[in-house]
Biopython code that builds the backbone (N, CA, C, O; Angstrom):
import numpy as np
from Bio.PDB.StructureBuilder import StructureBuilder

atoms = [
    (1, "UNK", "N", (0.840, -1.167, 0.000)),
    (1, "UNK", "CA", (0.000, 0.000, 0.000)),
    (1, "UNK", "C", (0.894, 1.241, 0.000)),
    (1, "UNK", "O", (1.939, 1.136, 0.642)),
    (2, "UNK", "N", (0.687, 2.214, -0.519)),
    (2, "UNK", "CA", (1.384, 3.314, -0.796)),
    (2, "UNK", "C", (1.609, 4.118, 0.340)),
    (2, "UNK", "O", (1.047, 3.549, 1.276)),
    (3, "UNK", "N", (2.141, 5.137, 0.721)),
    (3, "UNK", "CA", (1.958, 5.842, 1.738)),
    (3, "UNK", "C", (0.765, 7.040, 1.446)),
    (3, "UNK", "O", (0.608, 7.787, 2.412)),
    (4, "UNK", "N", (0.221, 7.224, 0.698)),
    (4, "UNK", "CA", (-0.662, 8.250, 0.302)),
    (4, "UNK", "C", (-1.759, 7.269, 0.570)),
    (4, "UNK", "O", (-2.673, 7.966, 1.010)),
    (5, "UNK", "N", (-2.212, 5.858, 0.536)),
    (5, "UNK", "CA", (-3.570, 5.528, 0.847)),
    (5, "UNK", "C", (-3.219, 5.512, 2.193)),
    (5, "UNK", "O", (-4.108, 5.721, 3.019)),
    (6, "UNK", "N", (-2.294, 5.340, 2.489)),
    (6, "UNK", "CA", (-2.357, 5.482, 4.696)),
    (6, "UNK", "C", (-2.946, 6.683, 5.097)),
    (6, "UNK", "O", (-4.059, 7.057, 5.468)),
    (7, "UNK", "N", (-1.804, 7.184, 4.898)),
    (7, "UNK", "CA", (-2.541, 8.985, 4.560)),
    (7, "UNK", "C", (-3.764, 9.087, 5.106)),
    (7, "UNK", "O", (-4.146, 9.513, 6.196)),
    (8, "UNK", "N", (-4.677, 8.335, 3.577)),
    (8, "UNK", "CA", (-6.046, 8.430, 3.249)),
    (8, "UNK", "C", (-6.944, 8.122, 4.346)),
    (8, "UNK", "O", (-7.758, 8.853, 4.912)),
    (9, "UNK", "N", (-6.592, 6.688, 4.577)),
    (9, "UNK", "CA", (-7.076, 6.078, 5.642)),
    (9, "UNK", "C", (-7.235, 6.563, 7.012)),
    (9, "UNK", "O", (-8.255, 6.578, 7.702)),
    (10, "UNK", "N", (-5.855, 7.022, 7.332)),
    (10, "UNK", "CA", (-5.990, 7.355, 8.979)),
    (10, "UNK", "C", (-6.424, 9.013, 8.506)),
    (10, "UNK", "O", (-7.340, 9.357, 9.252)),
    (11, "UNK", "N", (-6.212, 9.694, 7.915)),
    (11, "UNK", "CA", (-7.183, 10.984, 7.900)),
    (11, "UNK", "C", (-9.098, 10.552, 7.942)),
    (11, "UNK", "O", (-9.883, 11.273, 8.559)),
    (12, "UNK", "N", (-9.413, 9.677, 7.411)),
    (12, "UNK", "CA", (-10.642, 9.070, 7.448)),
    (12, "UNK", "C", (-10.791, 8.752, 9.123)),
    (12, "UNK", "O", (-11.604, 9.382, 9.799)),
    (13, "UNK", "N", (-10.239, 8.094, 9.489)),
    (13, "UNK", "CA", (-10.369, 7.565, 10.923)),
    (13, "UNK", "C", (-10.322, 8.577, 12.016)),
    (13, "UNK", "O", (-10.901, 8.703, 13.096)),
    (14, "UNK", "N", (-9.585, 9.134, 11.470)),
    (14, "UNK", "CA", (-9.277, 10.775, 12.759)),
    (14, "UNK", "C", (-10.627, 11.249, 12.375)),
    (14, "UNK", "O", (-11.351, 11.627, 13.296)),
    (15, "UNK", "N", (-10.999, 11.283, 11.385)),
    (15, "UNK", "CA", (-12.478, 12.203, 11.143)),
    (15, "UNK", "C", (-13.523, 11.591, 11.535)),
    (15, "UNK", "O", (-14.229, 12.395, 12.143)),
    (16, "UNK", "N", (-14.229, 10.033, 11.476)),
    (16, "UNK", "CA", (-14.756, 9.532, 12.486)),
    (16, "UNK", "C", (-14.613, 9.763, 13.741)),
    (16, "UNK", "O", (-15.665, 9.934, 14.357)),
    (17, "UNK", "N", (-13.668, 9.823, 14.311)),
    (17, "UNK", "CA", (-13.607, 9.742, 15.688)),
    (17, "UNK", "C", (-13.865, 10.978, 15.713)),
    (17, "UNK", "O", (-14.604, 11.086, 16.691)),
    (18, "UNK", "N", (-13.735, 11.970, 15.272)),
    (18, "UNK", "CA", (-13.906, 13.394, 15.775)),
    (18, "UNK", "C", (-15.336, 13.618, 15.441)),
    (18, "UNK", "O", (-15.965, 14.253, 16.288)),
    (19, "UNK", "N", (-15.942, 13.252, 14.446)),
    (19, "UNK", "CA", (-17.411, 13.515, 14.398)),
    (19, "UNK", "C", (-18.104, 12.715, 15.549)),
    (19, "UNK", "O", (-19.231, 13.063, 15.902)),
    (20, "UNK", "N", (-17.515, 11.717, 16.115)),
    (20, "UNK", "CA", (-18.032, 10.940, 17.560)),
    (20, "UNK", "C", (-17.868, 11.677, 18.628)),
    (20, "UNK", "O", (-18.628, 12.070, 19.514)),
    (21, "UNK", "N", (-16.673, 11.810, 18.386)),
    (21, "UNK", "CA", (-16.472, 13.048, 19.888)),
    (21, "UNK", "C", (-17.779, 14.478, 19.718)),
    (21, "UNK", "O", (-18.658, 14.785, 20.524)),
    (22, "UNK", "N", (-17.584, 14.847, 18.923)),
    (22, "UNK", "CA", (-19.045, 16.184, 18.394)),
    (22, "UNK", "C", (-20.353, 15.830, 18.579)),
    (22, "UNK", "O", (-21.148, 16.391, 19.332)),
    (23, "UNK", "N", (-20.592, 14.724, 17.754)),
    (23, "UNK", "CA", (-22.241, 14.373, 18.321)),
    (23, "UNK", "C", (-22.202, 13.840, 19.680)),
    (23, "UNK", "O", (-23.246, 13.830, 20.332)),
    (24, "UNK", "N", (-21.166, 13.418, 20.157)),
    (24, "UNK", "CA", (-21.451, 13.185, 21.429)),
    (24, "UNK", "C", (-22.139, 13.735, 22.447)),
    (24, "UNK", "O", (-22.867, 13.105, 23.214)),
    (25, "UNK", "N", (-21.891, 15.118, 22.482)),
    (25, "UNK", "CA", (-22.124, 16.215, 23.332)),
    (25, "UNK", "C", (-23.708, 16.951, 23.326)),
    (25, "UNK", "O", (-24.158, 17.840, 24.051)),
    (26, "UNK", "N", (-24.546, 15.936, 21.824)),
    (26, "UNK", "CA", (-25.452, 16.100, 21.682)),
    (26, "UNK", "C", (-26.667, 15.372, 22.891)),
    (26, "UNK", "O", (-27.726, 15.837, 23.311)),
    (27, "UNK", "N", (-25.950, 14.032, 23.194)),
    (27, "UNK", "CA", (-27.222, 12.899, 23.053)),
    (27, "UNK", "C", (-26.366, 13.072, 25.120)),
    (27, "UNK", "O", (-25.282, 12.839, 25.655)),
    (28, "UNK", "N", (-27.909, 13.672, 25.587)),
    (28, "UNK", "CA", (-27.389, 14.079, 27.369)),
    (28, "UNK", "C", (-27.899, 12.971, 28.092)),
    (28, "UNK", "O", (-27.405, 12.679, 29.181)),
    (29, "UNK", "N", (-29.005, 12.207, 27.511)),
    (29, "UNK", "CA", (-29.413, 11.494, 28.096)),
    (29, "UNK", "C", (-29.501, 10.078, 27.492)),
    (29, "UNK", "O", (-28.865, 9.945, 26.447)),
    (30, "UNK", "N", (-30.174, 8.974, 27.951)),
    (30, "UNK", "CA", (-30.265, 7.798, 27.238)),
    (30, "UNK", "C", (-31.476, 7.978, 25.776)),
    (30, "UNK", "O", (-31.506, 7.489, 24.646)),
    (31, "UNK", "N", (-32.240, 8.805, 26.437)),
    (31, "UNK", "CA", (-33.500, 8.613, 25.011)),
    (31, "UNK", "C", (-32.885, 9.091, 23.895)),
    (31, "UNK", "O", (-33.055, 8.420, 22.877)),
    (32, "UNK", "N", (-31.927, 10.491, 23.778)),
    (32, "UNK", "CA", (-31.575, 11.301, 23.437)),
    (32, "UNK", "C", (-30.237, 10.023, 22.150)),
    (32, "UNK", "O", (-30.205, 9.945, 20.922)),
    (33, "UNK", "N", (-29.581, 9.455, 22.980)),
    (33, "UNK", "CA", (-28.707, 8.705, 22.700)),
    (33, "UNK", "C", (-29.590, 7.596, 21.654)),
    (33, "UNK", "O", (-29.387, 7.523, 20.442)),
    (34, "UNK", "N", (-30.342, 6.980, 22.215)),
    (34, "UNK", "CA", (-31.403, 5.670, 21.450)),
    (34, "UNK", "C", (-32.155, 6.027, 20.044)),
    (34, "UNK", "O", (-32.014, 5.588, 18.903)),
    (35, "UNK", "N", (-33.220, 7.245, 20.755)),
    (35, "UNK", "CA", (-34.286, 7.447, 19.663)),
    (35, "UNK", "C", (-33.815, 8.977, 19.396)),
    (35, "UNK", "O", (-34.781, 9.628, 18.998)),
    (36, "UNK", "N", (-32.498, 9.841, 19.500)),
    (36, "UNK", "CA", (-32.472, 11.278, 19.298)),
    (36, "UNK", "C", (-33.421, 12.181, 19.772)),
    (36, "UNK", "O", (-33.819, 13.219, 19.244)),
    (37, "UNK", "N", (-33.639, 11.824, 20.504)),
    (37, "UNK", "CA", (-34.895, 12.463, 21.143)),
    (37, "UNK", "C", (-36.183, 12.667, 20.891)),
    (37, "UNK", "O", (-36.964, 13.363, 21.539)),
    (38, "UNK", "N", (-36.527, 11.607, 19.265)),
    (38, "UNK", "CA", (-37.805, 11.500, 19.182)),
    (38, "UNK", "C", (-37.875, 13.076, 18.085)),
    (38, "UNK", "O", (-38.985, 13.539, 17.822)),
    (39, "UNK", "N", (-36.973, 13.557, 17.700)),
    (39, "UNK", "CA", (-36.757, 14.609, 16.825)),
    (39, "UNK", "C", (-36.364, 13.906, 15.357)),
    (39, "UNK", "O", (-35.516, 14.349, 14.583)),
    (40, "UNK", "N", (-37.005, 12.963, 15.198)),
    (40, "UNK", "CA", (-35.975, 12.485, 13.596)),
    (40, "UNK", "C", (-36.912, 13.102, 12.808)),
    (40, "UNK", "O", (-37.978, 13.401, 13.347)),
    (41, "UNK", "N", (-36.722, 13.397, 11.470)),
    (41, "UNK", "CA", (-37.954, 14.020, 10.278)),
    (41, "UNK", "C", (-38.037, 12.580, 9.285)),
    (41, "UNK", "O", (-37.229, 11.652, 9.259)),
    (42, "UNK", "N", (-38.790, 12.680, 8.815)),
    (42, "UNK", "CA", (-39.651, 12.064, 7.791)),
    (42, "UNK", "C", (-38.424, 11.500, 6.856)),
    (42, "UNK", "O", (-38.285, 10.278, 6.807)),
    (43, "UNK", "N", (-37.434, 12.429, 6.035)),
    (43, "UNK", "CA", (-36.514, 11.784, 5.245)),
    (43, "UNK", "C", (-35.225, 11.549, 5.920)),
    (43, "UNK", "O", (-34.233, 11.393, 5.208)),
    (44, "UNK", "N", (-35.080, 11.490, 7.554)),
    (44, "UNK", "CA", (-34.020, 10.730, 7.725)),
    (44, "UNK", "C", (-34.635, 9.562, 8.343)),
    (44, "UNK", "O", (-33.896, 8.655, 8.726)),
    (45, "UNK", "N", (-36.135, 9.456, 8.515)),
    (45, "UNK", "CA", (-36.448, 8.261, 8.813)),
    (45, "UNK", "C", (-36.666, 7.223, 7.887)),
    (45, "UNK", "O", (-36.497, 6.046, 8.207)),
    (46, "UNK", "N", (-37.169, 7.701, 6.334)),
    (46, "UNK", "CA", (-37.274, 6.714, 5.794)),
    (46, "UNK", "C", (-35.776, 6.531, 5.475)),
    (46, "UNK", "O", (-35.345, 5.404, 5.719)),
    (47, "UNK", "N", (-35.090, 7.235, 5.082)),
    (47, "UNK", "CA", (-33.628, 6.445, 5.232)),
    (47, "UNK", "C", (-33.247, 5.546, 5.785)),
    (47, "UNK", "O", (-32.947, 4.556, 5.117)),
    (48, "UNK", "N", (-33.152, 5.528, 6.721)),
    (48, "UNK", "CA", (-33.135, 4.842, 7.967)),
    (48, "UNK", "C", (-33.913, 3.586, 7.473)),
    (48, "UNK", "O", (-33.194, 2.604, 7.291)),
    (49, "UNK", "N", (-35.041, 3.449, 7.259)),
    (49, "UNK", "CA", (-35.406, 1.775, 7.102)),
    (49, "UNK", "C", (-35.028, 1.748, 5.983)),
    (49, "UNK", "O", (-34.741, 0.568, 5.785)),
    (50, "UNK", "N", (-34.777, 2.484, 4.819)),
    (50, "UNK", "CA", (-34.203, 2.283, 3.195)),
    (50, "UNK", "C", (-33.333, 1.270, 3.679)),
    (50, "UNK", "O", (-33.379, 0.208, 3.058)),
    (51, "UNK", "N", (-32.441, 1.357, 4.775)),
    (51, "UNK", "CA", (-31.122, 0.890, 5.008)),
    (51, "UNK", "C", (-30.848, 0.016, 5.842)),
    (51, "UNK", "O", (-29.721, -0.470, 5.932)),
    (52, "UNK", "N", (-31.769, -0.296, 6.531)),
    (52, "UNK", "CA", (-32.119, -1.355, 7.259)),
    (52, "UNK", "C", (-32.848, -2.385, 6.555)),
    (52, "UNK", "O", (-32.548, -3.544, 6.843)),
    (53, "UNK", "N", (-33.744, -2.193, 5.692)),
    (53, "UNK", "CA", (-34.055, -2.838, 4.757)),
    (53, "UNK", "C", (-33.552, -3.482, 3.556)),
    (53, "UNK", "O", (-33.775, -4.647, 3.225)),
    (54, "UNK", "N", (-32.797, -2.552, 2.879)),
    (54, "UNK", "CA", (-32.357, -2.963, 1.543)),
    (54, "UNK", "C", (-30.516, -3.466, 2.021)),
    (54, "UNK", "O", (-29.631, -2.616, 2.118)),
    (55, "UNK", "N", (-30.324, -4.671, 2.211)),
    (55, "UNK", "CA", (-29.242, -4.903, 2.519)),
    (55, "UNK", "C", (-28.777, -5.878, 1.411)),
    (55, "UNK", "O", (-29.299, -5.923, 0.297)),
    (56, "UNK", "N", (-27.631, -6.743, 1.863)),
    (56, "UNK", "CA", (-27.587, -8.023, 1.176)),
    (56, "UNK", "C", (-28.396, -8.794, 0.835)),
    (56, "UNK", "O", (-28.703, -8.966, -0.345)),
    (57, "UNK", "N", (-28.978, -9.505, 1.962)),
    (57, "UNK", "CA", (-30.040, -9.933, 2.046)),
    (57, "UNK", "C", (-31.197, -9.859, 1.452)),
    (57, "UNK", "O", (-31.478, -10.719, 0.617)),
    (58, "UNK", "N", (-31.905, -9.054, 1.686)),
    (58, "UNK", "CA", (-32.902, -8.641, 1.115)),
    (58, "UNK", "C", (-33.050, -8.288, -0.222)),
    (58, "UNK", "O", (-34.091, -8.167, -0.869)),
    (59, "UNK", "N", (-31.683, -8.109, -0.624)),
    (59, "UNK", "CA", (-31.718, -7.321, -2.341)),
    (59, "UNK", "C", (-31.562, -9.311, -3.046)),
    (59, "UNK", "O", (-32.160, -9.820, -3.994)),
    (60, "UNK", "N", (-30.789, -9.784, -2.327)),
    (60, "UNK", "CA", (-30.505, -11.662, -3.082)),
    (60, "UNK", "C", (-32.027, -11.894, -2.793)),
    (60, "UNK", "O", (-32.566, -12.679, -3.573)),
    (61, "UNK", "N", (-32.459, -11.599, -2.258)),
    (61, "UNK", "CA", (-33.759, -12.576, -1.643)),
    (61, "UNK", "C", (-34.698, -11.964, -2.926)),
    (61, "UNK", "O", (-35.169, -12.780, -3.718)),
    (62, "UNK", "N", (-34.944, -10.594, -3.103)),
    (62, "UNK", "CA", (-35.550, -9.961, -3.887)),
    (62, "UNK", "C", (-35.672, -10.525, -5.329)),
    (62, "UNK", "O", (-36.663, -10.565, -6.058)),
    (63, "UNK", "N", (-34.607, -10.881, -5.510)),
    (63, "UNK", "CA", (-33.745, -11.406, -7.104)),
    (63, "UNK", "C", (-34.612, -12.283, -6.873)),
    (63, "UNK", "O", (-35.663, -12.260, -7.513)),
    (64, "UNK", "N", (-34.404, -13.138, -6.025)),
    (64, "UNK", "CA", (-34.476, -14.734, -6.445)),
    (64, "UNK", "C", (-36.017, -14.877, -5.836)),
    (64, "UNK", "O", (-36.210, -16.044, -5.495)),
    (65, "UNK", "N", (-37.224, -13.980, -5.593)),
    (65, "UNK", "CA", (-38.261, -13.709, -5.305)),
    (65, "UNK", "C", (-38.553, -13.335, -6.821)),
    (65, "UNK", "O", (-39.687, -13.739, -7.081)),
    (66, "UNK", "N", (-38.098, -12.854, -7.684)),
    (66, "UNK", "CA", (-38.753, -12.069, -8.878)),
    (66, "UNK", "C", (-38.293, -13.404, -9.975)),
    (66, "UNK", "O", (-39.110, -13.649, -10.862)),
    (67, "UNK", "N", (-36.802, -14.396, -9.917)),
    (67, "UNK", "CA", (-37.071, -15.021, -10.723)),
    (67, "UNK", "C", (-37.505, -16.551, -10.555)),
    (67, "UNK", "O", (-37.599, -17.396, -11.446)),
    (68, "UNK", "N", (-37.737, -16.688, -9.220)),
    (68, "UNK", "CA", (-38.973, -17.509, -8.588)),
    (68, "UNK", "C", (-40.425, -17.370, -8.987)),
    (68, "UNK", "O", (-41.057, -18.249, -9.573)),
    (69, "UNK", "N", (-40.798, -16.450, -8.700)),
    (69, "UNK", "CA", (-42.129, -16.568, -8.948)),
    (69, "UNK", "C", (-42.762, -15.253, -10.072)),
    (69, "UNK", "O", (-43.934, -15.104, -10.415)),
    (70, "UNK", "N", (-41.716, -14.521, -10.426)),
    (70, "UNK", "CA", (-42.120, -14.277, -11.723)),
    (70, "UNK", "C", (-42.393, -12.383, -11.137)),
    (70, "UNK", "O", (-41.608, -11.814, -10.379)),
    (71, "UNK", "N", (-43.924, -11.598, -11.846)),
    (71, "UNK", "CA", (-44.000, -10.474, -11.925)),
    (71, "UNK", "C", (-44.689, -10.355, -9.952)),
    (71, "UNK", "O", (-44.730, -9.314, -9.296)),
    (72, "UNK", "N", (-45.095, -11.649, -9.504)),
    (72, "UNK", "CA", (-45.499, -11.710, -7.988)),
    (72, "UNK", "C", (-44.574, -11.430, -7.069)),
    (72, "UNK", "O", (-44.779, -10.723, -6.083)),
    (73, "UNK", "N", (-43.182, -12.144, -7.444)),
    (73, "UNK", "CA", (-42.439, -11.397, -6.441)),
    (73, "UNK", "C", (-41.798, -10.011, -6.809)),
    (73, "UNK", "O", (-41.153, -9.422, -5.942)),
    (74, "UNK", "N", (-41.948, -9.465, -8.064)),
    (74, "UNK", "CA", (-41.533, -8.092, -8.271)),
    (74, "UNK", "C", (-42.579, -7.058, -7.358)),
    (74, "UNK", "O", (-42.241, -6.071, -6.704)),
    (75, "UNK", "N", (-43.710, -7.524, -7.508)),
    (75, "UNK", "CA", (-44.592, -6.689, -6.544)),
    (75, "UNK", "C", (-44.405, -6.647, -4.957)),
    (75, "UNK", "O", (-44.997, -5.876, -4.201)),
    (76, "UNK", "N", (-43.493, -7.599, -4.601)),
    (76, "UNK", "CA", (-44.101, -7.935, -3.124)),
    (76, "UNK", "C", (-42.389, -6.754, -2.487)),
    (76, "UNK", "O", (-42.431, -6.099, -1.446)),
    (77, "UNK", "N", (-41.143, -6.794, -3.412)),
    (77, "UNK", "CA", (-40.143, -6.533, -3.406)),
    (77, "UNK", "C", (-40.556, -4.699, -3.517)),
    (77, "UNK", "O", (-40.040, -3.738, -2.945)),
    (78, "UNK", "N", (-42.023, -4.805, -4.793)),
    (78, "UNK", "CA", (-41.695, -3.011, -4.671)),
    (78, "UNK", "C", (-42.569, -2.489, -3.627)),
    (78, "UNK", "O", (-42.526, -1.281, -3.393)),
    (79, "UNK", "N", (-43.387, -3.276, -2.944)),
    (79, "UNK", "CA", (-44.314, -2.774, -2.101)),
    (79, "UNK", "C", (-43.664, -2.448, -0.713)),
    (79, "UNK", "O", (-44.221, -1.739, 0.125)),
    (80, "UNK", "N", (-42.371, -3.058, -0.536)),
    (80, "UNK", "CA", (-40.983, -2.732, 0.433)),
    (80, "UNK", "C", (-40.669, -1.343, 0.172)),
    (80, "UNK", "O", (-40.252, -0.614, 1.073)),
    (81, "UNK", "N", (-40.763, -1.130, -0.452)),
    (81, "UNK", "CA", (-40.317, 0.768, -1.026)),
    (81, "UNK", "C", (-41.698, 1.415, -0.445)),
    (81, "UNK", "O", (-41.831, 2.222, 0.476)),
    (82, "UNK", "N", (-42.696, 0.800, -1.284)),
    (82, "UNK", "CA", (-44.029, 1.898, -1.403)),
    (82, "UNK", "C", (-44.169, 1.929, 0.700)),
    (82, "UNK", "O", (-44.265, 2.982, 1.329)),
    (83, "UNK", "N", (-44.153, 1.211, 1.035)),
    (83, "UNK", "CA", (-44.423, 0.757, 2.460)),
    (83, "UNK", "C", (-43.150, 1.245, 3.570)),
    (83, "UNK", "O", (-43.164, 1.022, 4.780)),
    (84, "UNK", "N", (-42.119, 1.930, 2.846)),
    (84, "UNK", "CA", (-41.062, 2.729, 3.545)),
    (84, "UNK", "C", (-41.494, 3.626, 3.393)),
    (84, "UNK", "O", (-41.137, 4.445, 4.240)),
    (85, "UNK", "N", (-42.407, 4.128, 2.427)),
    (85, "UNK", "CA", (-42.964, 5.846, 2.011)),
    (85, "UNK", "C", (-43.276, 6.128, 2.926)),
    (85, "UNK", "O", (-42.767, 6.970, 3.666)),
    (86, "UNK", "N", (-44.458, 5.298, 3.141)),
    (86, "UNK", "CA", (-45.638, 5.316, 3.737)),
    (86, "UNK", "C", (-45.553, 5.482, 5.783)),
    (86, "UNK", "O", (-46.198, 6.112, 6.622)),
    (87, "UNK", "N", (-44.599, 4.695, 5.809)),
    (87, "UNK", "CA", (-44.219, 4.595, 7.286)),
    (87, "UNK", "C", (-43.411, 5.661, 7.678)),
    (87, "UNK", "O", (-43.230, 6.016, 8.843)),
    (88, "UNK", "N", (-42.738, 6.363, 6.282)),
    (88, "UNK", "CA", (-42.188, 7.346, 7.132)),
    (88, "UNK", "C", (-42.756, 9.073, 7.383)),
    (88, "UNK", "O", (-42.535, 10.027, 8.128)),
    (89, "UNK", "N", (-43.505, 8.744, 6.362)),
    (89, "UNK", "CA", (-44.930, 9.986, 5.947)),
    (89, "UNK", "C", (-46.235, 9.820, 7.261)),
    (89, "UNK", "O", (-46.837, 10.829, 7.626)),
    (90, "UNK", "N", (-46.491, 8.686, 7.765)),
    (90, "UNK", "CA", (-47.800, 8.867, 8.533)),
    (90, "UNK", "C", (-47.123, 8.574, 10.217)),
    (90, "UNK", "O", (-47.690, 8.949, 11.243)),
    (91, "UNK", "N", (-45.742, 7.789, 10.168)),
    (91, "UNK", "CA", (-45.192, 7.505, 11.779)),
    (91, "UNK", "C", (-44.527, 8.945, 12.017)),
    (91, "UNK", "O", (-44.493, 9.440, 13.143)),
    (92, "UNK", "N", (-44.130, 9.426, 11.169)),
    (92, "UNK", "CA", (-42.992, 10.806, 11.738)),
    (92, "UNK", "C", (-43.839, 11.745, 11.958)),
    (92, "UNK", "O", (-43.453, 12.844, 12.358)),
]
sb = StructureBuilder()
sb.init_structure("model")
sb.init_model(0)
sb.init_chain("A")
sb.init_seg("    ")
for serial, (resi, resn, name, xyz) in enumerate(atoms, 1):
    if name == "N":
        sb.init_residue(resn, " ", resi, " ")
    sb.init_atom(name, np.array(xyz, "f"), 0.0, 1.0, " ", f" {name:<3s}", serial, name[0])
structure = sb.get_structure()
């Protein structure tokens, strides 16, 4: 490895840790820490299950749901999206 991707790397890592140390000072309590205090909006929540959702997993499973059973599992795969809309539009 070069010395310029080290570089890269531990400048990356110093910057994690320092954005940890910063939000830290945010979250005073445990709720604050868990659920942010119950302050999340609508598009960092559906993010949030976008990404919890759409993983490895779920994207192989998806595949092999659509060429399993055809245009049935394409629906059941997009109704995972329509149903992240939805949860994050009527829960937030």
């Amino acid at each position: 490895m070069a010395s310029l991707d080290l570089v890269i790397i531990a400048a990356y890592m110093v910057g994690m840790v320092a954005v940890g140390f910063w939000t830290q000072r945010k979250a005073t309590n445990q709720e604050q820490f868990l659920v942010a205090g119950r302050s999340v909006g609508p598009l960092l929540y559906s993010g949030t299950l976008a990404a919890i959702i759409i993983g490895g997993g779920a994207t192989i499973g998806g595949v092999k749901l659509g060429y399993t059973y055809g245009i049935s599992g394409m629906w059941l795969v997009s109704m995972y999206g329509l149903g992240m809309i939805v949860m994050g539009v009527v829960l937030v």
